[in-house]
C-alpha positions as CSV (number, residue, x, y, z in Angstrom):
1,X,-1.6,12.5,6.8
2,X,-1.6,12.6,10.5
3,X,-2.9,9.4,12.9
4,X,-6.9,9.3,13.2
5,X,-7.2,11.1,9.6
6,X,-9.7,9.3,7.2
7,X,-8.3,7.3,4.4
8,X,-8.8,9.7,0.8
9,X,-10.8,8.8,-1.7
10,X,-8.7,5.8,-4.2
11,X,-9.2,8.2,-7.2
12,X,-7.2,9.5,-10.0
13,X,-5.9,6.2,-11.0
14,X,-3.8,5.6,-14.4
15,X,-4.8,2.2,-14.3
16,X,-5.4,-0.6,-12.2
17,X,-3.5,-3.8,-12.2
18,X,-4.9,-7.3,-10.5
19,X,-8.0,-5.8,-9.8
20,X,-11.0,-4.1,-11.2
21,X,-11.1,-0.3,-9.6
22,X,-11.6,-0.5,-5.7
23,X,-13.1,2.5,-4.0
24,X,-12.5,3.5,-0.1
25,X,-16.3,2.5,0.2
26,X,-15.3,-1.1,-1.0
27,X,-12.7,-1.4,2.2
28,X,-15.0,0.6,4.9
29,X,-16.6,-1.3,7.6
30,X,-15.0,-4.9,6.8
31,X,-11.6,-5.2,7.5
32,X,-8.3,-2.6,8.2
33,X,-6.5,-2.1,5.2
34,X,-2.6,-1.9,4.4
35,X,-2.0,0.6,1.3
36,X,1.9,0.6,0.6
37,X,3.4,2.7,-1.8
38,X,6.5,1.7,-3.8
39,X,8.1,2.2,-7.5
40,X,9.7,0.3,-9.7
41,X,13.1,2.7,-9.4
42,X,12.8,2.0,-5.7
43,X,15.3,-0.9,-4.4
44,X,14.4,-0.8,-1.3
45,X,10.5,-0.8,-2.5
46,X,11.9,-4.1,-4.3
47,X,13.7,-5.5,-0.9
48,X,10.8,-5.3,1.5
49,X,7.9,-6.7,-1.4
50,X,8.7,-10.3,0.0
51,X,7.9,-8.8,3.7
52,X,4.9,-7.3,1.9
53,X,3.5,-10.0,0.1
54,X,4.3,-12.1,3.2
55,X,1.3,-10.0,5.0
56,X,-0.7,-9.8,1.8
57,X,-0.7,-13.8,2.5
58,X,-0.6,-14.4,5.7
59,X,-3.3,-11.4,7.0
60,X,-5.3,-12.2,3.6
61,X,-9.1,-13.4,5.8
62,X,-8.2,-10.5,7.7
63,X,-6.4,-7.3,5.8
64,X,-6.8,-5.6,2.7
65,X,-3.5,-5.4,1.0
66,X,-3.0,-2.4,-1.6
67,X,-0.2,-1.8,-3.5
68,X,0.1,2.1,-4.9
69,X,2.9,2.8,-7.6
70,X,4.0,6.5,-7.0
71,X,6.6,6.9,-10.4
72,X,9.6,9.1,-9.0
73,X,11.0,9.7,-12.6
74,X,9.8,9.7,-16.1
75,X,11.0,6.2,-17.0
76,X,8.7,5.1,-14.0
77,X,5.9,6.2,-16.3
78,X,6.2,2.8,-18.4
79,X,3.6,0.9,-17.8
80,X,5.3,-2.1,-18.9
81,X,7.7,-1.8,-16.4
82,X,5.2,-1.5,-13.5
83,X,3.9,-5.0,-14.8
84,X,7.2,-6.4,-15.2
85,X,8.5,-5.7,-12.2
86,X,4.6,-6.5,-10.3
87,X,5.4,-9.8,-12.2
88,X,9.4,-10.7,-11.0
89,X,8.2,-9.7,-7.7
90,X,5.1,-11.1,-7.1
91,X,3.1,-8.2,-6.0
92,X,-0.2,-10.2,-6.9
93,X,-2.7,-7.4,-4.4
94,X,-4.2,-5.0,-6.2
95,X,-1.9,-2.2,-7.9
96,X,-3.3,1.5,-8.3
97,X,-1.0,3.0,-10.5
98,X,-0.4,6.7,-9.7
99,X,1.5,8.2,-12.7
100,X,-0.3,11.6,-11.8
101,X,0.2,11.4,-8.4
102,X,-3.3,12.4,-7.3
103,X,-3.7,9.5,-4.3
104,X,0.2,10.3,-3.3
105,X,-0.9,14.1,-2.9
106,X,-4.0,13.3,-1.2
107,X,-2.0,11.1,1.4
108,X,0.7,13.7,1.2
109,X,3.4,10.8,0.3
110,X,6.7,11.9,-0.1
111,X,8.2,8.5,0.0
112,X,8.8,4.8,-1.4
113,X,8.4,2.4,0.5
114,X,5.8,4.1,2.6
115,X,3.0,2.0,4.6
116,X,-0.2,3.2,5.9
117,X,-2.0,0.9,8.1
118,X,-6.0,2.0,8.2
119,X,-8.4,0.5,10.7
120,X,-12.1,-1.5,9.3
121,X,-13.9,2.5,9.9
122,X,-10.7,4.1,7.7
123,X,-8.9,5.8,10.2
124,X,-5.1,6.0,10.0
125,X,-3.4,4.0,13.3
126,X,-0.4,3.9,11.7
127,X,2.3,5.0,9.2
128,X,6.2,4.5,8.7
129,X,8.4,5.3,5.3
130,X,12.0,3.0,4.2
131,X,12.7,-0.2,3.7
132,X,13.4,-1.3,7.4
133,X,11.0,-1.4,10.6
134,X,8.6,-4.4,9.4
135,X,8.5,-5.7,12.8
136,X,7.0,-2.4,13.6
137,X,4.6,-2.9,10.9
138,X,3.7,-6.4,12.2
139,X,3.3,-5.0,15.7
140,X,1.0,-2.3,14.2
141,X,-1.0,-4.4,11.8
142,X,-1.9,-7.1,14.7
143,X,-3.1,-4.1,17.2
144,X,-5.5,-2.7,14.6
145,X,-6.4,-6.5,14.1
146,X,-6.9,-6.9,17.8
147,X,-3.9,-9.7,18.6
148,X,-2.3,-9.8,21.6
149,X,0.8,-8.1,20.7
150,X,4.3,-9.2,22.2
């Protein structure tokens, strides 16, 4: 995805955790919204989920948080694991589990972690990939939201 592009369609989901299904319509128009992807093979995806969840609390009045599992390997497939390790790591947003990888090739993902930060209309104003950079994300995340940035 390059900047400005409009958020896809959330479809093509295995299954949803913490959440009944949420369509782009549901975000449009309200607030921007933060779709990370990670997997549960992923420690660095495991490293930066307390940064994560940290915005998913802290932004909560103001952000949608979405969490997409993007399965890099077979045993990623186990559903049980993706709860598991949702569970030991709090990850208590909304999970759209990609096991076919239809929303990772409609982003054109290639990576965990990977963070796309959408404005309230759906337009991309931001994306980074790896575990680092989170006071990048902060920076980015408080533009879109319209605070004075330092």
């Amino acid at each position: 995805m390059k900047l400005r592009d409009q958020m896809p369609e959330l479809e093509g989901a295995t299954t949803w955790y913490n959440s009944k299904p949420i369509t782009k319509d549901d975000l449009l128009g309200g607030k921007p919204t933060l779709i990370h992807f990670w997997s549960v093979s992923c420690g660095l995806c495991k490293e930066a989920m307390p940064n994560v969840n940290e915005f998913r609390d802290e932004y909560a009045d103001e952000l949608n948080v979405i969490a997409v599992h993007m399965p890099r390997s077979e045993k990623d497939l186990d559903l049980d694991q993706v709860k598991e390790v949702a569970a030991e790591h709090d990850i208590s947003q909304p999970i759209f589990v990609d096991s076919a990888h239809k929303l990772t090739d409609a982003f054109d993902n290639q990576y965990v972690p990977a963070y796309y930060v959408f404005d309230a209309e759906g337009k991309l104003r931001h994306f980074q990939a790896g575990g680092g950079g989170m006071k990048m994300l902060r920076k980015r995340v408080n533009r879109v939201l319209g605070k004075a940035v330092k």
